[in-house]
C-alpha positions as CSV (number, residue, x, y, z in Angstrom):
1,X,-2.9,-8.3,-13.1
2,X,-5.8,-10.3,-12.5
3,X,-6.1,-12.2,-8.9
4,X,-9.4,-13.4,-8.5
5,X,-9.8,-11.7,-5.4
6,X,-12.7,-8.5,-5.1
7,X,-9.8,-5.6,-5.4
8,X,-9.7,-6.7,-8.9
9,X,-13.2,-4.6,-9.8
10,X,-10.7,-1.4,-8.1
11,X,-7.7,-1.8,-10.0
12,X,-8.7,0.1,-13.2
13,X,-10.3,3.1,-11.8
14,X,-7.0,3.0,-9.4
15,X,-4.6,3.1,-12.4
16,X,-6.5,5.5,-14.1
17,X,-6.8,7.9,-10.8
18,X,-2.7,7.4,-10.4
19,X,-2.2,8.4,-14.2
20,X,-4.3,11.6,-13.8
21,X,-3.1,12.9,-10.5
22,X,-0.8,12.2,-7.6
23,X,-2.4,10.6,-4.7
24,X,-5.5,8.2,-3.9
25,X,-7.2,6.2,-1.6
26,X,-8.7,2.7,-1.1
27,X,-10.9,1.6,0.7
28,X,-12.0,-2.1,0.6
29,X,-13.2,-4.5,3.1
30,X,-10.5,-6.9,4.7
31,X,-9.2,-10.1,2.6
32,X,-10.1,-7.7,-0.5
33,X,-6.8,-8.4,-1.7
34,X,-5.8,-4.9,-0.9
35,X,-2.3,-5.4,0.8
36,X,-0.7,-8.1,-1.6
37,X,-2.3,-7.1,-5.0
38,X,-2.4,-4.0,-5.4
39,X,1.6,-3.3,-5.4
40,X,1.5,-5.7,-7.8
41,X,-0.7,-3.6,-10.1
42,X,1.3,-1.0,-9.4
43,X,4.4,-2.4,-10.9
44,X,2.6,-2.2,-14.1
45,X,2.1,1.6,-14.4
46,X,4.2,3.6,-16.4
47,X,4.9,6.3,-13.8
48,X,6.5,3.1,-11.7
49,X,8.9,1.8,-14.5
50,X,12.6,1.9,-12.8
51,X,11.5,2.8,-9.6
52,X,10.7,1.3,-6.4
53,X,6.8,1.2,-4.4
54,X,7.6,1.2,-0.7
55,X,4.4,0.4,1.7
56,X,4.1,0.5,4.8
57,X,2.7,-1.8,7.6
58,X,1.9,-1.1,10.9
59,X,3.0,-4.3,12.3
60,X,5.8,-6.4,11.6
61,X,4.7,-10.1,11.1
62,X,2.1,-7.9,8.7
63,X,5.2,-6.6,6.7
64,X,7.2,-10.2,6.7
65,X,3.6,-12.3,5.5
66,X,2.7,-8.9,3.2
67,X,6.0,-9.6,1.4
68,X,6.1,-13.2,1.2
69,X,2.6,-13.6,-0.2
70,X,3.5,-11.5,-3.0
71,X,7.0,-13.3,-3.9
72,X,5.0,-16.7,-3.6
73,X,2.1,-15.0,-6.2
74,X,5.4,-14.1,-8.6
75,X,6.4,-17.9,-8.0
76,X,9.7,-16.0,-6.3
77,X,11.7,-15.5,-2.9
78,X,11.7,-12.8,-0.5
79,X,14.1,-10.0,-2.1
80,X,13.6,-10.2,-5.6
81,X,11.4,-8.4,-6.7
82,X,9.5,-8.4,-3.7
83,X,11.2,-7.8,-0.1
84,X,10.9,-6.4,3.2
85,X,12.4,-4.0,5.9
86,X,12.2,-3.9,9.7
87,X,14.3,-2.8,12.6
88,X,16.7,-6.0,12.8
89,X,15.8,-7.8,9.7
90,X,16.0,-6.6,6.3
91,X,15.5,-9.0,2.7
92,X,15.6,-6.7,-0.4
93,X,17.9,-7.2,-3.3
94,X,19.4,-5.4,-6.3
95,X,16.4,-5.8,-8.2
96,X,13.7,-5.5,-5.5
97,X,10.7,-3.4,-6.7
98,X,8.6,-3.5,-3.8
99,X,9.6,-2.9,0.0
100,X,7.4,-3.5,2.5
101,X,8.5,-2.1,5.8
102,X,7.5,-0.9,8.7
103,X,6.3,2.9,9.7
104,X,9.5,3.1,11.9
105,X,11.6,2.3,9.0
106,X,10.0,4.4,6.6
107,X,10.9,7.3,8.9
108,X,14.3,6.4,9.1
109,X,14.1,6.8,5.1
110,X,13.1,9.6,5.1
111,X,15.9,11.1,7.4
112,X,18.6,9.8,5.1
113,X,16.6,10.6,1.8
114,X,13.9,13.1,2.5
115,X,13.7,13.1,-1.4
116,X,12.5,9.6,-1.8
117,X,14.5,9.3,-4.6
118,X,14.2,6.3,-7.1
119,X,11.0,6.0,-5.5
120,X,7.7,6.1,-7.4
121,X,4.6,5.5,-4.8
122,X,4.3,5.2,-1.2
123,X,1.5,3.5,-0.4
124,X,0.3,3.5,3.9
125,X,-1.7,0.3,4.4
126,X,-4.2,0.0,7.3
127,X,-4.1,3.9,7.9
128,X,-7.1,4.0,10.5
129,X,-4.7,2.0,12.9
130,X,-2.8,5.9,12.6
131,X,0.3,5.9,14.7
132,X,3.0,8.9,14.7
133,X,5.1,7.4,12.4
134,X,2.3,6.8,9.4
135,X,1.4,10.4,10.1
136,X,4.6,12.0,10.3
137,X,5.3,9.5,7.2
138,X,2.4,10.5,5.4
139,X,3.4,14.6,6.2
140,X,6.6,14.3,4.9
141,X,6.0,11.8,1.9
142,X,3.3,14.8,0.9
143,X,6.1,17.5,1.7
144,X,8.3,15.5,-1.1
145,X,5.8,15.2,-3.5
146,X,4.8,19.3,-3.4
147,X,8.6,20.0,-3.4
148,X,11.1,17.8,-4.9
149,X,9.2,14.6,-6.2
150,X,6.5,15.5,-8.1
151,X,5.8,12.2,-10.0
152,X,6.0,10.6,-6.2
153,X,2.0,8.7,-6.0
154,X,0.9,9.0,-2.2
155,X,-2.1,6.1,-1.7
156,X,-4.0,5.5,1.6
157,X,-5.4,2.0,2.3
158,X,-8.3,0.8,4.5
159,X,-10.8,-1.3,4.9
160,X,-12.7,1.3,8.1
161,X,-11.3,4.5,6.9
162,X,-13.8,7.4,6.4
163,X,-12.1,7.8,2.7
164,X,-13.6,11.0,2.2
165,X,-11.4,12.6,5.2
166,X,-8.4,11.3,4.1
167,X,-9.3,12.3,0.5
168,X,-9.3,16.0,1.8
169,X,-5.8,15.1,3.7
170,X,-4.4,14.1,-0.2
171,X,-5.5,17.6,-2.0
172,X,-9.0,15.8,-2.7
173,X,-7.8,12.7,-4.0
174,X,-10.3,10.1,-5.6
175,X,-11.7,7.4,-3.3
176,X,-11.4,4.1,-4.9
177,X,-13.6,1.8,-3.2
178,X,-14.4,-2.2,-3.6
179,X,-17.3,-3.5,-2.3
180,X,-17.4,-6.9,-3.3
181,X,-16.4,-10.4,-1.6
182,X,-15.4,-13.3,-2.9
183,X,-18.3,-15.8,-1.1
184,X,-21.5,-14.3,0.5
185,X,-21.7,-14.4,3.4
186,X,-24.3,-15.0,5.9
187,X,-25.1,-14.7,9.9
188,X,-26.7,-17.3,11.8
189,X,-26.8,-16.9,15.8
190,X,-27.5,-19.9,17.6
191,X,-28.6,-20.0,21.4
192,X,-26.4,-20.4,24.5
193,X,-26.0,-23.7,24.2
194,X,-22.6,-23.6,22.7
């Protein structure tokens, strides 16, 4: 899936990191595309056929526009492929394939399926915001994976995460990282006469 945006230079090393191991991280500046493009990528791989790629958002006007900009790039609603869950407010259907929610209701997940089952990737956007629930999310999303999910693909995104930390935190996971922008972009300070 090609969108024009810089992540695009990061999605082949990415697929190619998630077909050779378990876990990776991202790290890309923001408007990178990061959030609403790489899911879609995801979809693609053929570890993620017949499952489900939950990600999580720290915020949840993050999680409602993160899921509505990638129904609108599938020309689709909210809860088809693409849908959303938050305390209060939940839009996923029978074939939904990606669920963006929030940290708090990826916990909750996890207490009614510690498993994950039907679940192929979990991917933790904006980690350096780091709350308890993305930790404790993160914790047991890795306890799965080493126990009862092995194909389960654990991915860390950031645009101001030291990747190489994290990396560690993942069993040394590769650090897939995008540097470029779509238009340069230049500095200019004027006086105080604004």
């Amino acid at each position: 899936m090609r969108s024009g945006l810089p992540i695009d230079e990061a999605l082949a090393p990415l697929g190619a990191a998630l077909r050779a191991g378990r876990n990776a991280v991202v790290v890309a500046p923001p408007g990178a595309g990061k959030s609403t493009v790489v899911p879609l990528a995801l979809l693609e791989e053929p570890w993620a056929r017949g499952k489900r790629i939950v990600m999580l958002e720290p915020r949840r006007l993050a999680t409602r526009a993160v899921a509505e900009r990638m129904a609108a790039t599938l020309h689709e609603r909210v809860g088809d492929t693409v849908g959303f869950r938050m305390r209060l407010e939940t839009r996923v259907g029978k074939r939904t394939r990606i669920e963006v929610v929030t940290e708090g209701v990826f916990t909750r997940m996890l207490q009614s399926d510690p498993a994950l089952e039907g679940v192929a990737a979990v991917l933790f956007d904006e980690y350096h915001e780091r709350s308890l629930h993305a930790d404790v999310g993160l914790a047991f999303a890795l306890d799965a994976q080493r126990h009862v999910a092995p194909e389960l693909r654990v991915l860390a995104m950031s645009a101001t995460i030291d990747g190489a930390r994290v990396a560690a935190l993942l069993g040394n996971a590769p650090v897939i990282e995008s540097r470029g922008r779509m238009y340069p972009v230049a500095l200019h300070y004027v006086g105080k006469g604004l």
